[in-house]
C-alpha positions in Angstrom: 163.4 161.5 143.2 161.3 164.0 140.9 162.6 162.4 138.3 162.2 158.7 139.3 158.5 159.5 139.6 157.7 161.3 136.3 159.6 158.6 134.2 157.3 155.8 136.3 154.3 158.1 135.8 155.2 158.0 132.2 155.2 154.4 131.5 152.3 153.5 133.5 150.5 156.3 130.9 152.5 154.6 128.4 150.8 150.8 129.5 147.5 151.8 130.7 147.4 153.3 127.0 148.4 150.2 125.5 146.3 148.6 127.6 143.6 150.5 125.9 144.1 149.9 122.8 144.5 146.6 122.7 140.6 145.8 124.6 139.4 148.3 121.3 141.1 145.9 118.8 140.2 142.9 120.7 136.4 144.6 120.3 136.7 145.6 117.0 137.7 142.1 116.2 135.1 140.5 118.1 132.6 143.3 116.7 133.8 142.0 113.0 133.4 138.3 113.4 130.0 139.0 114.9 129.5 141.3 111.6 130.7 138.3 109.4 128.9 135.5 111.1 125.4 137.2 110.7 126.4 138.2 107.4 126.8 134.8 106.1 124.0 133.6 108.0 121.7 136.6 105.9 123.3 134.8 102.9 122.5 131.2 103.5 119.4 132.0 104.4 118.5 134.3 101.9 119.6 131.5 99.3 118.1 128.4 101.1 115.4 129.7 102.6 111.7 128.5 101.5 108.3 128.2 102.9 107.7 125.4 101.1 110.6 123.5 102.8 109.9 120.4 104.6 111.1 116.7 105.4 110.0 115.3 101.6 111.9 118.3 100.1 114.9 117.7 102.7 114.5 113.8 101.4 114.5 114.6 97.8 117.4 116.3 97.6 119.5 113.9 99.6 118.6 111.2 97.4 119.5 113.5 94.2 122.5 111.6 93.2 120.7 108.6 93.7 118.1 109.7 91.4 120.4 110.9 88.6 122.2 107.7 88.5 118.9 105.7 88.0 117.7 108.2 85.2 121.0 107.5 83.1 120.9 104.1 84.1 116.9 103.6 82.4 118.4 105.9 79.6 120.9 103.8 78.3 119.6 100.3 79.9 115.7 100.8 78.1 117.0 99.2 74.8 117.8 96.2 77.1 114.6 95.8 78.8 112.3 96.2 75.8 115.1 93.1 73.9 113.6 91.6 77.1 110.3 91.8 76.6 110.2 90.6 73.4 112.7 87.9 73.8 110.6 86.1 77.2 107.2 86.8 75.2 109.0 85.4 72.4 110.0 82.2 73.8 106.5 81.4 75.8 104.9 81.7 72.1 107.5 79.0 70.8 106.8 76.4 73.5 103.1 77.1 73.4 102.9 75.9 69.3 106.0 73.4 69.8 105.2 71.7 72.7 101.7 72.2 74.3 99.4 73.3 70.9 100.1 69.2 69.4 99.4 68.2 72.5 96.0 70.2 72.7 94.8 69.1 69.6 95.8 65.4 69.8 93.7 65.1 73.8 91.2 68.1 74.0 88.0 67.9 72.8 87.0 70.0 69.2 85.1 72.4 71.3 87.9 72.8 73.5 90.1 73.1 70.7 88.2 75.8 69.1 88.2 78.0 72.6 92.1 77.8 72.5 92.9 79.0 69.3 91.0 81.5 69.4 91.1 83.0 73.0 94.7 82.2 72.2 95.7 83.8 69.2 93.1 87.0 69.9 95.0 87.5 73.6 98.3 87.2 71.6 97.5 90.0 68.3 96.3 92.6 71.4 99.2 92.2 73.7 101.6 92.9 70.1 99.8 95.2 68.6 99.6 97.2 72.2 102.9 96.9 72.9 104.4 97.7 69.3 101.7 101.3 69.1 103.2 102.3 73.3 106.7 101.9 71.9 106.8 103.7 68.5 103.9 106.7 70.1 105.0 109.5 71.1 103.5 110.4 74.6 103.2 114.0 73.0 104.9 117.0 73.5 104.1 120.9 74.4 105.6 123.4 71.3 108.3 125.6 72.4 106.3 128.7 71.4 105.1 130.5 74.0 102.5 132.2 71.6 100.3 129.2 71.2 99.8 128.7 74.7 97.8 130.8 77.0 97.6 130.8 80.5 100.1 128.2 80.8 103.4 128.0 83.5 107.4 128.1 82.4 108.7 124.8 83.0 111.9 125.5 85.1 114.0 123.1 83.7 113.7 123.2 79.8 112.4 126.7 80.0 109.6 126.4 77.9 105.5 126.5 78.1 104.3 123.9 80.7 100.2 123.5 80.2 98.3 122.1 82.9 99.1 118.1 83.3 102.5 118.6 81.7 105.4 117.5 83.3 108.8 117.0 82.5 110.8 114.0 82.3 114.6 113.5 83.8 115.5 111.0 81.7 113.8 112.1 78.0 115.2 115.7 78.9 111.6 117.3 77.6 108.2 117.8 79.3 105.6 115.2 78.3 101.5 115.9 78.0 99.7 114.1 80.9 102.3 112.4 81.9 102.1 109.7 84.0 105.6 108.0 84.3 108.7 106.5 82.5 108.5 103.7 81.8 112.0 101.3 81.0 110.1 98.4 79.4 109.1 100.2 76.9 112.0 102.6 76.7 109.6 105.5 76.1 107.7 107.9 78.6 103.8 107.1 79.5 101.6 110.3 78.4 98.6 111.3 76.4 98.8 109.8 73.6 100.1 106.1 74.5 98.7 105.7 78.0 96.1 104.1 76.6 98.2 101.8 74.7 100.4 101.2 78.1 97.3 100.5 79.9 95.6 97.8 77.2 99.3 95.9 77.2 99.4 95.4 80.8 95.9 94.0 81.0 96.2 92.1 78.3 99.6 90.8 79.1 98.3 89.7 82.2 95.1 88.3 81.1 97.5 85.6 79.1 100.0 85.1 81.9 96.7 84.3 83.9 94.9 81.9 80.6 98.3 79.8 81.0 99.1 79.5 84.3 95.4 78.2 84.3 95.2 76.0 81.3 99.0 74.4 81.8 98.4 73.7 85.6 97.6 70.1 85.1 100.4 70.1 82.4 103.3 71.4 84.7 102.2 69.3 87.6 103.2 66.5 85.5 106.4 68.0 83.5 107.5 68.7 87.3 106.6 65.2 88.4 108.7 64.2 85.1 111.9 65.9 86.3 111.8 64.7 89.8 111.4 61.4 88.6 114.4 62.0 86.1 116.6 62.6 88.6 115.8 60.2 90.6 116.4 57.6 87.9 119.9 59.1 86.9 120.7 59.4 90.2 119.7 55.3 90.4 121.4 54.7 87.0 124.8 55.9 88.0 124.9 53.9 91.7 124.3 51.3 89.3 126.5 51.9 87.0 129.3 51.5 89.6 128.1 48.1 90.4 127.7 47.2 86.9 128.8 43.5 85.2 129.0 42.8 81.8 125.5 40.4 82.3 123.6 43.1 83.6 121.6 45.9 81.2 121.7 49.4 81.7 118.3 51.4 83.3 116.3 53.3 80.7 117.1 56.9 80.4 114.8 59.8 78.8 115.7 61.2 75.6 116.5 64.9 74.8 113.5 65.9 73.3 111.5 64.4 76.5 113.7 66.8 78.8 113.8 69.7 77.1 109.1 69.5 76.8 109.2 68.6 80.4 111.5 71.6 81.1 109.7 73.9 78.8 106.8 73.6 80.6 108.0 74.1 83.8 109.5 77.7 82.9 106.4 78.7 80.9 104.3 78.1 83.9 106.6 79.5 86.7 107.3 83.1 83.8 103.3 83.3 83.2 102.8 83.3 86.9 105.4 85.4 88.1 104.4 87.9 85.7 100.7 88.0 86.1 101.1 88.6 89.9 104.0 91.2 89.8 101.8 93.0 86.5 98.7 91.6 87.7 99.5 94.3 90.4 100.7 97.0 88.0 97.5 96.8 86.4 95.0 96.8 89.6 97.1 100.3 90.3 96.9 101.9 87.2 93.1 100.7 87.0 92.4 102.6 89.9 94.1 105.8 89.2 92.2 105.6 85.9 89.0 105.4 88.2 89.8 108.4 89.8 91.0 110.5 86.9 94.6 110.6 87.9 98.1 109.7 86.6 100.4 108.7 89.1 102.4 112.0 89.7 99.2 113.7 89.7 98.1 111.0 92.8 100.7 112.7 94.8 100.4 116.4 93.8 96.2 115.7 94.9 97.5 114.0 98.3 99.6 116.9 99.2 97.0 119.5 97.9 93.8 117.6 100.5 95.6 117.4 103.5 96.7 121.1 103.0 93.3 121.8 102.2 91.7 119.8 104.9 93.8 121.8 107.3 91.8 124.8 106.6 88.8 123.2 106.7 88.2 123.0 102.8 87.7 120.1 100.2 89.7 119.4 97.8 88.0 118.3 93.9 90.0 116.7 91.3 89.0 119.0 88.0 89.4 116.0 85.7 87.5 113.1 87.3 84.4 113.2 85.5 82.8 110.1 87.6 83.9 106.3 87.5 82.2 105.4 84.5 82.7 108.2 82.3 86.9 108.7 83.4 86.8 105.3 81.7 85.2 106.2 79.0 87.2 109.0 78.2 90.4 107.1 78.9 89.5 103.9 76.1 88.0 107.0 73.6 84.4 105.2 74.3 82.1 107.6 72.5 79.6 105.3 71.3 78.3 101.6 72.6 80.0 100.1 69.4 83.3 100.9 70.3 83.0 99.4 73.3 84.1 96.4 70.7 85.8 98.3 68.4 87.8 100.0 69.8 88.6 98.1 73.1 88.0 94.7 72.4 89.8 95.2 68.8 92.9 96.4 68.6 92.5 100.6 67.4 94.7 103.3 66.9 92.4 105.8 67.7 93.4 109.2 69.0 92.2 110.2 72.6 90.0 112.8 73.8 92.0 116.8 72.9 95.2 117.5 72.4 97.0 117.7 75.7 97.3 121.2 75.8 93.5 122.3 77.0 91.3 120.2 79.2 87.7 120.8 77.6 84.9 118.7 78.8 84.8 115.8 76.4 81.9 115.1 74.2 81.2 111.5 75.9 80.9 112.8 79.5 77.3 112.3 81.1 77.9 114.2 83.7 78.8 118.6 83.8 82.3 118.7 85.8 82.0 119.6 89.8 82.6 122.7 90.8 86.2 123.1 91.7 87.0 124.7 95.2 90.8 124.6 94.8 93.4 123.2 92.6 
């Protein structure tokens, strides 16, 4: 009986032990996953983690992949759009001196006459010269020395001196002075040196788109009335050619030439307009960030900074908008009253106000710069 009872004593020991050590490595399990989660969450957080962080940043980098495909696409596609460019302006120049300049000198008046050609031909030698000096400029770039630049920031991405109003381009792969965008219809980036040259293009681009759609209204109201009638006519020739016997004589029909001037005129007045409202708009933009003193990255980068600051109760001051008048004169290089037609009413390669690298107050500004509460 003695016996019975030590050898059941001995395995209920023997389970209540095992019992035992099986909660301790259910516990020390539990105690290591708990150890691991945290552990990785420390890690995640440690690498992810920013102040900064918010729904724009979230934004950005979803879109990432979106935005790499459209900077290789501009990359290899800018050759393209500038063949484009050339190749529309091209063809409204060809129909203006084929079609509508005959025209203009056998009905318009010699006063009339005299406005055309030479409204015409100055519009057309400032939009060529424009465009050619923002394609072959350089926008200007920082040097890779770190020596010749003081109190400048690393740029993150090329690793090399960023000075203030620098930033760098995704699809040039270098940082560009004052830059204020890419741009893939001229296949070259917008910055210091050829703004002004982007600018002058667009206006003057869209000042002719405008002079045309104006002066070939009455013109393509009757090249369209032309067409319609056209059609209706070979639409009428063809019933009647069914029905046709040998007594009766065919309807008249218009001749190539007559189609293709109707035709002509149609698509230079439906191009000009399209592309004075659509750059008409490009221009009014760039006009007012001019008017400010702002590119267009730096219009966001200010927006962000004055609600930040507002929150705290401070204003923010944009250190390079010298006034209205005198941003403008510093963008166009307007020291002087005479180059107000030298140098923007006559096409001039001039050089713009420093080099890029230093913002100095410029020699044409009126007005001392306002004091600056934060940047």
């Amino acid at each position: 009986m003695r016996s019975r009872q030590r050898v059941f004593a001995a395995v209920m020991r023997l389970l209540l032990k095992c019992l035992r050590l099986g909660r301790r490595r259910r516990f020390k399990l539990v105690r290591q996953a708990e150890q691991l989660w945290h552990y990785g969450h420390l890690c995640l957080r440690s690498l992810l983690y920013n102040s900064f962080t918010n729904g724009d940043v979230v934004l950005d980098s979803l879109f990432e992949p979106i935005y790499w495909l459209v900077d290789h696409v501009t990359r290899w596609f800018g050759v393209v759009f500038v063949a484009l460019v050339i190749g529309l302006t091209s063809s409204i120049v060809a129909i203006v001196y084929i079609c509508l300049l005959p025209l203009i000198l056998q009905t318009y008046t010699p006063a009339w006459i005299c406005w055309h050609l030479a409204y015409g031909h100055w519009n057309l030698i400032m939009i060529v010269f424009h465009y050619y000096m923002a394609i072959t400029t350089s926008p200007g770039h920082p040097p890779q020395a770190k020596d010749d630049l003081t109190g400048v920031s690393i740029c993150r991405k090329c690793i090399a001196p960023k000075p203030a109003r620098t930033h760098h381009c995704s699809i040039c792969n270098r940082c560009v002075l004052k830059m204020d965008h890419h741009c893939p219809w001229l296949n070259n980036c917008v910055g210091h040196y050829n703004h002004r040259y982007f600018f002058s293009f667009c206006l003057f681009m869209t000042m002719g788109c405008i002079y045309c759609s104006i002066s070939g209204w009455e013109m393509f109201r009757d090249a369209y009335a032309a067409i319609e009638r056209m059609k209706l006519l070979e639409k009428e020739r063809l019933q009647v050619a069914a029905n046709q016997t040998y007594y009766q004589t065919p309807m008249p029909t218009f001749s190539f030439r007559q189609r293709a001037f109707h035709k002509s005129v149609v698509y230079l007045w439906v191009l000009c307009s399209s592309v004075a409202l659509a750059l008409g708009a490009l221009t009014l933009w760039h006009a007012a960030l001019i008017t400010r003193g702002e590119t267009s990255i730096e219009r966001h980068i200010n927006k962000k900074e004055r609600q930040r600051l507002q929150k705290k109760g401070k204003v923010f001051r944009n250190p390079y908008n010298y006034g209205s008048w005198d941003n403008w004169k510093v963008f166009l290089g307007v020291d002087v009253p005479r180059h107000w037609f030298t140098r923007v009413l006559l096409p001039s390669p001039h050089l713009p106000h420093g080099t890029g690298l230093s913002w100095d107050l410029p020699p044409c500004v009126t007005k001392q710069r306002a004091p600056l509460l934060a940047i």
